[in-house]
C-alpha positions as CSV (number, residue, x, y, z in Angstrom):
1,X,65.8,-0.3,-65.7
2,X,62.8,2.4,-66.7
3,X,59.8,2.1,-67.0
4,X,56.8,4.9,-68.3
5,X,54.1,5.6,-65.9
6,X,52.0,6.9,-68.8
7,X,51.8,3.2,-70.3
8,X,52.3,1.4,-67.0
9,X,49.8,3.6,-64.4
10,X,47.9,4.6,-67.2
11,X,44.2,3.8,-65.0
12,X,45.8,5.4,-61.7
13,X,45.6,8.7,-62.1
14,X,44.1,9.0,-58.2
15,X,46.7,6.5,-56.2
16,X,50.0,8.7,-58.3
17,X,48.1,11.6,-57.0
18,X,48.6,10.2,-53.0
19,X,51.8,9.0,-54.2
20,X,53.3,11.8,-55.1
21,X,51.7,14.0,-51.9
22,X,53.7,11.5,-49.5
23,X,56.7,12.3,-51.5
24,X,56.5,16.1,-50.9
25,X,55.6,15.0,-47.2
26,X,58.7,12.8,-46.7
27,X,60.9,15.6,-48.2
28,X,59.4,18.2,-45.8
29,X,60.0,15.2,-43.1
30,X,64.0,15.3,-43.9
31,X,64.0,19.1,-43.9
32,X,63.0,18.5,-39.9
33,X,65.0,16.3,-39.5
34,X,68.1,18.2,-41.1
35,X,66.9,20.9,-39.1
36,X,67.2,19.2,-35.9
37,X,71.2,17.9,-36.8
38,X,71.9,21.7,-37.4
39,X,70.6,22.1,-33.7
40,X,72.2,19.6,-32.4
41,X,75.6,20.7,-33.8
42,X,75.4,24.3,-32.8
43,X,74.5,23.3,-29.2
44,X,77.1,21.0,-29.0
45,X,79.8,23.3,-30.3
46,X,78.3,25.9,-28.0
47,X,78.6,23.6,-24.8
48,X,81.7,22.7,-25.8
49,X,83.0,26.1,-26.0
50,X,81.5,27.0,-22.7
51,X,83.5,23.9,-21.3
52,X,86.5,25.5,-22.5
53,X,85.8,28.9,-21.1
54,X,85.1,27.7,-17.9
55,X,88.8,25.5,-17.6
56,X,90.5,28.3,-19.6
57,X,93.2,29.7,-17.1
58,X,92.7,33.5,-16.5
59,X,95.6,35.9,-17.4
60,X,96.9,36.0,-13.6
61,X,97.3,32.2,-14.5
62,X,98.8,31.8,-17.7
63,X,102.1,32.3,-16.5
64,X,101.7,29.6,-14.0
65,X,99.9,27.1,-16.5
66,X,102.6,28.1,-19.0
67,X,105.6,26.9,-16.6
68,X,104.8,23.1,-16.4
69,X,104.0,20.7,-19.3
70,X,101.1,19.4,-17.5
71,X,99.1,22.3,-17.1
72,X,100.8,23.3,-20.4
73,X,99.6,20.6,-22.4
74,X,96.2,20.8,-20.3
75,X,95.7,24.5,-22.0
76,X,97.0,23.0,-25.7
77,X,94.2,20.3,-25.4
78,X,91.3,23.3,-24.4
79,X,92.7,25.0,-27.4
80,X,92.4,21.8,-29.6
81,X,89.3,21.4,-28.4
82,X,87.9,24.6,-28.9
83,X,88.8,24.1,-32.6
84,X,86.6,20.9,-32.1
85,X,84.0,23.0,-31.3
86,X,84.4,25.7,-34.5
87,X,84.5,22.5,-36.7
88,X,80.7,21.5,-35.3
89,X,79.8,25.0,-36.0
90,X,81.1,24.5,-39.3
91,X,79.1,20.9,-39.8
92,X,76.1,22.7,-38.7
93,X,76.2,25.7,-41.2
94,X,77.4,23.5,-44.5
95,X,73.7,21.4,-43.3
96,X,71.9,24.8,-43.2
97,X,73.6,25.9,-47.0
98,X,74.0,22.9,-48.6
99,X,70.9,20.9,-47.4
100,X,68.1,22.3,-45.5
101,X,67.5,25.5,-47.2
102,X,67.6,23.4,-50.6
103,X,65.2,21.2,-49.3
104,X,62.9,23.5,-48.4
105,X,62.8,25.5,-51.4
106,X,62.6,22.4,-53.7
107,X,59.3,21.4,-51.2
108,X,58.0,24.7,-52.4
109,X,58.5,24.3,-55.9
110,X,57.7,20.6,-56.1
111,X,54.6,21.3,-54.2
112,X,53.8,24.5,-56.9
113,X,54.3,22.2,-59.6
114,X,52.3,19.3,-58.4
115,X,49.7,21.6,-58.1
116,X,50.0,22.4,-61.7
117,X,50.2,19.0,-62.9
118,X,47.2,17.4,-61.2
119,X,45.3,20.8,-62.0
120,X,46.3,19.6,-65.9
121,X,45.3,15.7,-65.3
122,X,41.8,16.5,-64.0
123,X,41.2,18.8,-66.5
124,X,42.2,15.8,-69.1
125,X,40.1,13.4,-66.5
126,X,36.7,16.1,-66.8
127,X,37.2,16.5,-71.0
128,X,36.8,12.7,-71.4
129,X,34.4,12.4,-68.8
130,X,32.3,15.1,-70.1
131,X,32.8,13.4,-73.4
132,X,31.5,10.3,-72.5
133,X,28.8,11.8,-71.0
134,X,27.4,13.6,-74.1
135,X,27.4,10.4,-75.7
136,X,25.4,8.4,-72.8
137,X,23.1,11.5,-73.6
138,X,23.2,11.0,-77.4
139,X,22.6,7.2,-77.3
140,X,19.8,7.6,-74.7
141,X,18.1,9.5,-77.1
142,X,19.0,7.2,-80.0
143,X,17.5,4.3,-77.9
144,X,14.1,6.8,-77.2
145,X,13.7,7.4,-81.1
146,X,14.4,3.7,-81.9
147,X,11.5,2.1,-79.1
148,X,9.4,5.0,-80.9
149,X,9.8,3.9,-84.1
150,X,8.9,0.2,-83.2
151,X,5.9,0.9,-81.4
152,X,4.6,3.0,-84.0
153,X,5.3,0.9,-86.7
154,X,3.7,-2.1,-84.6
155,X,0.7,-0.1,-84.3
156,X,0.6,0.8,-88.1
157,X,1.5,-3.7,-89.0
158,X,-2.0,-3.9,-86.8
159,X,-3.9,-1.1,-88.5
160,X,-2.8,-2.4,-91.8
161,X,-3.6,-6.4,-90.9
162,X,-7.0,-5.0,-89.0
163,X,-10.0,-4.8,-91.8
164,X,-11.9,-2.7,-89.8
165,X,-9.5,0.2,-90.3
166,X,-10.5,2.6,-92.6
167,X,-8.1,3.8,-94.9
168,X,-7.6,7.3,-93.7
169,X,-6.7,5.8,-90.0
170,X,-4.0,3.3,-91.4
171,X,-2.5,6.2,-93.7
172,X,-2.5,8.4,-90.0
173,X,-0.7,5.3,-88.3
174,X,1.8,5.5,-91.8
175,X,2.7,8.9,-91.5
176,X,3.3,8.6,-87.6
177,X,5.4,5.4,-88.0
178,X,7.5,7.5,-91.2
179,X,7.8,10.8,-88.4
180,X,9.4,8.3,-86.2
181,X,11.6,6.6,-88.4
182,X,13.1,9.8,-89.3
183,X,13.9,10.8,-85.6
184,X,15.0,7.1,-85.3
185,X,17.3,8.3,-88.0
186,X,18.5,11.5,-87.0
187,X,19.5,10.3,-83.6
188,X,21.1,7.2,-84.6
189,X,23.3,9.5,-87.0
190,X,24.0,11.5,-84.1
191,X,24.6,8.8,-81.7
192,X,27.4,7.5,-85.1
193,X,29.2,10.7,-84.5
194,X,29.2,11.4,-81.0
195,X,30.3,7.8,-80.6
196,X,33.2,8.9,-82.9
197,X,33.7,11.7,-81.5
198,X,33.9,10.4,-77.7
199,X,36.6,7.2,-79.0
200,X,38.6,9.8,-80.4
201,X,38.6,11.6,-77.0
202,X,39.5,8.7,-75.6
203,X,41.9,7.7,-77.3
204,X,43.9,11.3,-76.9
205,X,43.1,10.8,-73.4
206,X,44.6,7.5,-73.0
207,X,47.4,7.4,-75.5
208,X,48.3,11.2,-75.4
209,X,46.9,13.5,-72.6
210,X,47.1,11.6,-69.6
211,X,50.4,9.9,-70.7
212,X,52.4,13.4,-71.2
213,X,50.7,14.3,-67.5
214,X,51.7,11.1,-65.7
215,X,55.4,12.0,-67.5
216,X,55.6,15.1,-65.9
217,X,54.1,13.4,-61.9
218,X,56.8,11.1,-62.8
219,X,59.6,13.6,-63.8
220,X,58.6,15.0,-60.5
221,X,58.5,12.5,-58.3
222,X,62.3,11.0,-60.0
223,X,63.8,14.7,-59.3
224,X,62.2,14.5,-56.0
225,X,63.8,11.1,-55.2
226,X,67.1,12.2,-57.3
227,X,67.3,15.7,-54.9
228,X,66.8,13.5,-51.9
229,X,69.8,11.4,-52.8
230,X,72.0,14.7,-52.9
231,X,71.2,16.0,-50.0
232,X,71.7,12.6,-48.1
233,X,75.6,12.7,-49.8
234,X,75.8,16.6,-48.7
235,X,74.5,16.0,-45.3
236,X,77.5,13.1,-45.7
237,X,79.7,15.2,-46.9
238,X,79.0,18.5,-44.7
239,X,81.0,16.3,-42.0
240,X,83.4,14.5,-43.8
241,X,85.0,17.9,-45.0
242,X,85.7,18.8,-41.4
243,X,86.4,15.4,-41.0
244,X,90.6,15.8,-41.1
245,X,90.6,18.8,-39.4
246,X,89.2,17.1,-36.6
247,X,91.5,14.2,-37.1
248,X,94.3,16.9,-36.9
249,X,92.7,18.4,-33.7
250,X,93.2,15.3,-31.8
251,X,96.1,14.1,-33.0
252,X,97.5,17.7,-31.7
253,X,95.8,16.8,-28.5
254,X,97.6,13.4,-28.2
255,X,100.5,14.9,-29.1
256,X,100.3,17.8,-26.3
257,X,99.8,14.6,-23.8
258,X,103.0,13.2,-25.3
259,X,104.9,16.3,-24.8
260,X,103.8,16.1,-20.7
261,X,107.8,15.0,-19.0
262,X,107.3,14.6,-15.2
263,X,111.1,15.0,-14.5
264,X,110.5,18.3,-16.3
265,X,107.6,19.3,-13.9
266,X,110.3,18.5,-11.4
267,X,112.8,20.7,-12.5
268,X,110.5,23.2,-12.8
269,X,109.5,23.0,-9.3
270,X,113.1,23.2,-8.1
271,X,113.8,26.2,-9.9
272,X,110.0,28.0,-8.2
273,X,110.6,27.1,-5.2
274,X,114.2,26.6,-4.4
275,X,115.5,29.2,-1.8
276,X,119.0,29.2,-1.8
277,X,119.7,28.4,1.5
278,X,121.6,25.2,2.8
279,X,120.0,22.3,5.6
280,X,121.1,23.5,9.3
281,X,124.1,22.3,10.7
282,X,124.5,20.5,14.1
283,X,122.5,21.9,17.0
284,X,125.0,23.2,19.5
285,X,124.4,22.0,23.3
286,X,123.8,24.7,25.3
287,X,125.4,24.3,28.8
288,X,122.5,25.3,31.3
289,X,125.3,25.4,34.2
290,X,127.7,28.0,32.0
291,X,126.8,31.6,32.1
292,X,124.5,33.3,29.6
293,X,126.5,34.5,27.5
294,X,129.7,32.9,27.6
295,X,129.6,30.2,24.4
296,X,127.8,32.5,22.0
297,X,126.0,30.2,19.9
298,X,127.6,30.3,16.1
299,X,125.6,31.9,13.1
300,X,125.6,30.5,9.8
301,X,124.4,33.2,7.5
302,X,124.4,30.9,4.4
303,X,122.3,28.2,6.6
304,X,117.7,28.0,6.6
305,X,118.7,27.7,10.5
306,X,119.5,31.5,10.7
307,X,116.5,32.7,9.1
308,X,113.9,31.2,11.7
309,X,113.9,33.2,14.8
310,X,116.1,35.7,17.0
311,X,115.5,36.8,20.7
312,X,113.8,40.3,21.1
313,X,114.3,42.1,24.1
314,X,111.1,43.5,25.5
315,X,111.1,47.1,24.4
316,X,109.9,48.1,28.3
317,X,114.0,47.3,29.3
318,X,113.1,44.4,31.7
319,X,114.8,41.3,31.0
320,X,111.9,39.4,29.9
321,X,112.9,36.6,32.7
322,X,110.6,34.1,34.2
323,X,109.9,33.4,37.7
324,X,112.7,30.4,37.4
325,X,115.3,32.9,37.0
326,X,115.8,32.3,32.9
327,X,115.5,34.4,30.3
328,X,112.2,33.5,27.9
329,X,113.1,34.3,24.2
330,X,110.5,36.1,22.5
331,X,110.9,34.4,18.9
332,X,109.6,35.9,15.5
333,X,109.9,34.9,12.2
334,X,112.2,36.4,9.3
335,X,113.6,35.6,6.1
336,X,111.8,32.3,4.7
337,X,109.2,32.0,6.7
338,X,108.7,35.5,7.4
339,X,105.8,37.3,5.7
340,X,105.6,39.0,2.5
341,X,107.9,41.8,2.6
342,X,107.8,44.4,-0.2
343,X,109.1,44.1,-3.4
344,X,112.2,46.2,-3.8
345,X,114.4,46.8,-6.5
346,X,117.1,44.3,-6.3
347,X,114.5,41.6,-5.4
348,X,116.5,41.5,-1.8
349,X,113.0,40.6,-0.7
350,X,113.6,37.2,-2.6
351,X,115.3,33.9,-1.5
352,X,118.5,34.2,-2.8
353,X,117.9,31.7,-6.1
354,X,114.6,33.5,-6.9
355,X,116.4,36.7,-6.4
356,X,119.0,35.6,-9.4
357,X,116.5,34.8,-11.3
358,X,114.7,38.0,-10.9
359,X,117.9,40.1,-11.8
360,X,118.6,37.8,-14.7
361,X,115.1,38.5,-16.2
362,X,115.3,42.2,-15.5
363,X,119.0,42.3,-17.1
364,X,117.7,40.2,-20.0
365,X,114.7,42.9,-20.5
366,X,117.4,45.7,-20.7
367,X,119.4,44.0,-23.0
368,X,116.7,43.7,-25.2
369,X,115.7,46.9,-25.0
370,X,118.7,48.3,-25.8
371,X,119.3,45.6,-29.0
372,X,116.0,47.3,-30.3
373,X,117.2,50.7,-29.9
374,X,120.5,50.2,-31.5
375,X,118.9,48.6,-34.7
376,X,116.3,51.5,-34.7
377,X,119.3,53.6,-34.6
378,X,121.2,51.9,-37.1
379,X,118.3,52.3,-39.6
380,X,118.1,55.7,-39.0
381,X,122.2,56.4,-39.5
382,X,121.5,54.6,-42.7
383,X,118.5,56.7,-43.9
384,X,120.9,59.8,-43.1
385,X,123.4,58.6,-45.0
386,X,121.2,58.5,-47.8
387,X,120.0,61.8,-47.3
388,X,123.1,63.1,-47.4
389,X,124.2,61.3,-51.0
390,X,120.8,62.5,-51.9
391,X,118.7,65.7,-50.4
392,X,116.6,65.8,-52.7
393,X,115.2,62.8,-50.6
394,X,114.8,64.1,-47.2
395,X,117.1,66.8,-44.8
396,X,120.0,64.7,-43.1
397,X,119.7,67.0,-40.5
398,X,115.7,66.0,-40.0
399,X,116.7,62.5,-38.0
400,X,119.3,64.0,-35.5
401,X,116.7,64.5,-33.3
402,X,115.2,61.2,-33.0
403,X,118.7,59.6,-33.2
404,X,119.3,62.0,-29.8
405,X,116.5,60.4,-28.1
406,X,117.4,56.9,-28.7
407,X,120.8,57.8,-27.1
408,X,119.1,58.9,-24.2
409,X,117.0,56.1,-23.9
410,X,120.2,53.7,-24.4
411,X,122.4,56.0,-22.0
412,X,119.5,55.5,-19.3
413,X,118.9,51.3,-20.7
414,X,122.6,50.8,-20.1
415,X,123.0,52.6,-16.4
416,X,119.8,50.8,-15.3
417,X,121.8,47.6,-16.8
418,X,125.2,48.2,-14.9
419,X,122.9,48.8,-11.8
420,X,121.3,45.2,-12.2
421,X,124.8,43.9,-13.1
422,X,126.2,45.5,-9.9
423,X,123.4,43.6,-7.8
424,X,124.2,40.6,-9.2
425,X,127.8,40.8,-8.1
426,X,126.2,41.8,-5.0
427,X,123.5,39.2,-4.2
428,X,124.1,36.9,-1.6
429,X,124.4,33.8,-3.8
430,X,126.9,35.0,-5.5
431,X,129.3,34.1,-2.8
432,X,128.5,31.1,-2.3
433,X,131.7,29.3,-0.6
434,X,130.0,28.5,2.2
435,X,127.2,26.3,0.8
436,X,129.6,24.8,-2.0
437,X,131.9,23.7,1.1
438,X,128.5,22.8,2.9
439,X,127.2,20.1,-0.1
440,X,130.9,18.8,-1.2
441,X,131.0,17.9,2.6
442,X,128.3,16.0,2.7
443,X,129.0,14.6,-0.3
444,X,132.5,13.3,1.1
445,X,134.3,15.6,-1.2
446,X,137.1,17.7,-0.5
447,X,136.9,21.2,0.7
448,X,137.8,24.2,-1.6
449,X,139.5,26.6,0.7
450,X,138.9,28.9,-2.3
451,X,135.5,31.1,-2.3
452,X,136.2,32.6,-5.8
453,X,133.9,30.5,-8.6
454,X,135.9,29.6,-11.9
455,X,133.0,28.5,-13.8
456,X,132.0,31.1,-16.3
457,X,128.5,32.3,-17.4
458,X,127.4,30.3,-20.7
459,X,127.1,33.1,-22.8
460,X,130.6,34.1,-21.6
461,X,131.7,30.9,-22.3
462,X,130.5,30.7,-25.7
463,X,131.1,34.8,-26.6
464,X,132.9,35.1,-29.8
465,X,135.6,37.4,-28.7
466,X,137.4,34.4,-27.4
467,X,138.3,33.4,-31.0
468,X,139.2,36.8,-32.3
469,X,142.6,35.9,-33.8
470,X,142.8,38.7,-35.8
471,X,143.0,42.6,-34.9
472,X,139.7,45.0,-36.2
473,X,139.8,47.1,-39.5
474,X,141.8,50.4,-38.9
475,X,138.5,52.3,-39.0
476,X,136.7,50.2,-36.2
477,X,134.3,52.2,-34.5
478,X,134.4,51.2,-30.6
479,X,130.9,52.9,-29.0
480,X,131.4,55.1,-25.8
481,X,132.1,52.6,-22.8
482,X,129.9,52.6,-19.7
483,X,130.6,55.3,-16.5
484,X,131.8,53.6,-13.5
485,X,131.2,54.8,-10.1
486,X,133.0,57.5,-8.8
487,X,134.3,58.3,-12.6
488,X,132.8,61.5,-14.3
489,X,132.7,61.5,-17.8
490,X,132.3,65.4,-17.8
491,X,136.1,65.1,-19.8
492,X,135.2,62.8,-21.7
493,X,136.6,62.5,-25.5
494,X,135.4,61.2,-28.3
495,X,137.0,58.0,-30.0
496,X,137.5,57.8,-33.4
497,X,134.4,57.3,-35.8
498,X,132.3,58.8,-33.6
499,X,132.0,62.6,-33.3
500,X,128.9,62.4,-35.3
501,X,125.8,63.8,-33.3
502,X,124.3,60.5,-32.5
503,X,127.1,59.1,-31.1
504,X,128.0,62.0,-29.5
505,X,124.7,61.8,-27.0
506,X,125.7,58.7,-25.8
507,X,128.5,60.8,-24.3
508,X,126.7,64.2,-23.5
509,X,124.1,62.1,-21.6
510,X,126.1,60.0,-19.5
511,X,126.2,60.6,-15.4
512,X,128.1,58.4,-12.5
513,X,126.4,55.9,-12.0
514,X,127.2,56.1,-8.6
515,X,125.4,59.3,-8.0
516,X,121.6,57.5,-10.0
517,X,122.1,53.7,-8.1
518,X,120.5,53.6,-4.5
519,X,122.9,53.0,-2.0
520,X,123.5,48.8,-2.0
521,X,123.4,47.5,1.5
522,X,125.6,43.8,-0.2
523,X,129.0,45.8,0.1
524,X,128.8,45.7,3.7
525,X,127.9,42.5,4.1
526,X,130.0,40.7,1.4
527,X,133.4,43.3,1.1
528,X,135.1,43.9,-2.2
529,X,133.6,42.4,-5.5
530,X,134.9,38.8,-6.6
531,X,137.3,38.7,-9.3
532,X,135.3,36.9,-12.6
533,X,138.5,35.5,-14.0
534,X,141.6,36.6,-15.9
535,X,142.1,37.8,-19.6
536,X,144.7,38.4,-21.7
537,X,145.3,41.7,-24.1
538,X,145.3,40.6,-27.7
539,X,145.9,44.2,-28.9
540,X,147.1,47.4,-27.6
541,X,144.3,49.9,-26.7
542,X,144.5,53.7,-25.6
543,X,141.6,54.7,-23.5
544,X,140.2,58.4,-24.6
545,X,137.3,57.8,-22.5
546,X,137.1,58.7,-18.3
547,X,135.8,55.2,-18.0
548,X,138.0,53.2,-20.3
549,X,141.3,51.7,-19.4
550,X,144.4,51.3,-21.7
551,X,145.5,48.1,-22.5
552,X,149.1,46.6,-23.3
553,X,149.0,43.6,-25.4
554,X,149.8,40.6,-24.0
555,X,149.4,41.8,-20.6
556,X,147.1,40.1,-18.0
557,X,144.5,42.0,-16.5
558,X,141.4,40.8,-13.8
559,X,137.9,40.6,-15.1
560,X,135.3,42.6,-12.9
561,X,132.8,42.2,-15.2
562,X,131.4,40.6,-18.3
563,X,130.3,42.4,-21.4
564,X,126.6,42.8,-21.3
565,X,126.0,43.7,-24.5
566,X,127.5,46.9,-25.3
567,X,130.9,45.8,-27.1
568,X,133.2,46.4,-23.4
569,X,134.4,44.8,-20.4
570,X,135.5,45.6,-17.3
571,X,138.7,45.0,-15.9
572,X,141.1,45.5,-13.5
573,X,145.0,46.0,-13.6
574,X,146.5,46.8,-10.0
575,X,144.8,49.7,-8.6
576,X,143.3,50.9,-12.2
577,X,140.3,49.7,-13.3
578,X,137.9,50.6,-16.5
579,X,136.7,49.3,-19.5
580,X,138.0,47.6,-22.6
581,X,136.6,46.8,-25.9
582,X,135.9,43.0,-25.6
583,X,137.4,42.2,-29.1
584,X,140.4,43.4,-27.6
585,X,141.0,40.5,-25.1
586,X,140.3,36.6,-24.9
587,X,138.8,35.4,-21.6
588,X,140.7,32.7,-19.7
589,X,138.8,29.9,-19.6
């Protein structure tokens, strides 16, 4: 459906005018309003990401909030939300791009060119009028000449009908009535041609002028209306766009909630705050008519019981006694409830299950470091070797110093690792007969009368050296094995393959370990370490290094202690002990 304001409006000229003002008003109305939505947005997203900030755990607490899937899945849904919050920002800038600023500069054009057309239509509006005028004027004076003419030639009909005129006054009346016929004349002629002139006008006006202006108001107004429409589906789709992203946003917050598993949170308790330590056995009666003294009362050192309180003999030597004749104890608190102690280097300061975890984190840190070393030093061997095929690409001899210092730092990585190891053979839970005895009895199992543990460690269990079945190349290269204490390695020798000087640090470097480790307070209280298990030799091996040990294939030898990383294992045959190359044995399950 169209219509043509020029044939339609074409006597309104004054109400388009209003019309087309409150058009430009509305628009500026929506930019406002656009306006204000952009607000809105930003100071949502902004509260919302103060929200976020102010439930966001600090970095003392991310570890905490990282350990159960509560709090866990609490800090995915801040994070989730805080992308909520970007995506508002995002609504509010596409309005400010895509909308408002448009609007605003097509207010100031349309209003420019309004300006413009009505400026044209008035001017149309004054030419007619002014036309229209002139012949008012031109007629007015037609009319004048015409009454003239009649009243002159009535006075000349009466001079002529009158016999008392003379002559001379009706030829006077004549010659008037004749003057004014002519100007009747003239103006008439001129009123014919202005009149022409002023329908002509008109009809320009009418049918030509004002129709190509009211064109243009309505081209304007139509691209007004048309603009209005486009913003209304960008202000549509400035949100819709984000729209998924959103979507995504909560989905990922619904599925954070889903990943929330309470007996998880459970576990995850255990393992914080799990000490180690077996319930107390029986309370023993103590007989008030036997002497002090006589029925010492029985110490569990495995059992929470032990760790509450101990008598303390006033330090003045009196016997502490009351006036009853018996001795008051003076109790303080140790161990569990005891307070913070300070953190020392084998985590003794730990419950006995916090302390393993402890020495497992700090053994799983060394390994690591010393995986990264060994593949920054197995680039290195290779960028020699290239060197060496090619010098015109670089001095072979330019890397041996860097390939030095990571032996050092591997030599120190791996006696800081046999020092954790030897803790962990030493921490109290790794004997832990008493407690297993403790729980199978009150369970109603049977007793083990054995305190050596025959489970293996998982990655023990799963090591591929179990499944060698067949013997290395002839040029396998076996690295320098770990000191042991009390063993120098001042003789040491190099095995084959590896005279070169980066494998020869690993050997310059290396120290007792018994003269670096701090003196471990476990052996006194725990005796000789605890046999692993048993392997047997799948190949002959001559040691060449101090802390190596020869093996005889076939032969049966007593694992002290699981390879850690390094490519050897330490065992024990009789009164010898040393280490072997793992690949050279298969563990006994």
């Amino acid at each position: 459906m169209t219509t043509s304001w020029g044939s339609e409006l074409w006597d309104q000229f004054e109400p388009i005018k209003k019309h087309t003002d409150k058009g430009i008003e509305f628009l500026q109305k929506f930019c406002n309003f656009s306006r204000e939505r952009q607000t809105i947005e930003n100071e949502y997203a902004g509260k919302i990401k103060q929200l976020v900030k102010k439930y966001q755990p600090s970095k003392k607490d991310e570890e905490a909030y990282n350990r159960f899937t509560c709090t866990k899945a609490f800090v995915g849904l801040l994070k989730e939300l805080n992308s909520v919050a970007l995506q508002h920002e995002t609504i509010s800038e596409n309005i400010v791009t895509t909308v408002t600023k448009e609007a605003l500069m097509l207010g100031v054009e349309l209003k420019a060119e309004r300006k413009g057309i009505i400026k044209e239509g008035e001017k149309e509006e004054k030419k007619l009028q002014d036309s229209i005028d002139t012949l008012n004027r031109v007629k007015k004076h037609y009319e004048q000449a015409h009454k003239a003419f009649e009243q002159a030639k009535a006075a000349f009909n009466r001079a002529d009908n009158d016999p008392n005129q003379t002559k001379a006054a009706v030829e006077r009346l004549k010659s008037i009535m004749n003057t004014k016929n002519q100007l009747r004349e003239d103006s008439k002629n001129d009123y014919i041609l202005q009149l022409q002139k002023t329908n002509t006008a008109q009809k320009e006006h009418y049918f030509t002028n004002m129709p190509a202006v009211f064109q243009k108001m309505q081209d304007m107004d139509e691209k007004r209306t048309r603009s209005l429409g486009e913003f209304y589906k960008k202000f549509s789709i400035s949100q819709n766009d984000v729209n998924p992203i959103l979507v995504k946003c909560l989905e990922a917050m619904v599925q954070e909630a889903e990943q929330i598993k309470p007996s998880t949170d459970s576990v995850m308790v255990t393992d914080k705050y799990k000490s180690g330590y077996v319930p107390p056995g029986d309370i023993t009666f103590e007989d008030l008519d036997v002497e002090p003294g006589h029925h010492p009362k029985p110490v569990d050192t495995d059992s929470i019981s032990s760790e509450l309180e101990i008598p303390v003999t006033p330090s003045n030597g009196s016997s502490g006694g009351t006036i009853s004749g018996k001795t008051k104890k003076t109790k303080r608190k140790i161990g569990l409830f005891s307070k913070k102690d300070e953190p020392k280097e084998d985590f003794s300061h730990l419950q006995p299950t916090q302390q393993k975890k402890k020495l497992q984190e700090k053994i799983d840190e060394l390994n690591a470091k010393i995986d990264k070393e060994q593949k920054e030093r197995e680039g290195l061997l290779k960028m020699r070797d290239v060197y060496m095929k090619n010098s015109s690409l670089g001095d072979p001899t330019s890397v041996d110093g860097q390939l030095q210092q990571i032996g050092k730092r591997m030599d120190d990585y791996r006696l800081e690792l046999q020092k954790y190891q030897k803790y962990v053979g030493n921490a109290p839970y790794s004997n832990s007969s008493n407690r297993n005895s403790f729980m199978d009895k009150a369970e109603g199992k049977p007793v083990s009368t054995s305190g050596k543990s025959q489970t293996l460690p998982k990655e023990q269990v799963n090591s591929p050296s179990q499944n060698a079945s067949t013997p290395p190349p002839p040029d396998f290269t076996i690295p320098a094995p770990p000191p042991i204490d009390g063993l120098s390695t001042s003789s040491t020798q190099s095995l084959p393959n590896a005279s070169s000087p980066a494998n020869s640090t690993f050997d310059d470097s290396r120290h007792s370990i018994g003269q670096l480790r701090p003196e471990s307070t476990f052996d006194e209280d725990f005796g000789d370490e605890v046999v692993l298990c048993t392997c047997i030799a799948l190949y002959s091996f001559d040691a060449t290094e101090g802390s190596s040990l020869s093996l005889q294939a076939d032969d049966t030898y007593d694992v002290m202690e699981y390879d850690s990383g390094d490519g050897w294992t330490r065992v024990r045959k009789g009164s010898e002990e040393g280490y072997v190359p793992t690949s050279y044995i298969q563990i006994d399950n």
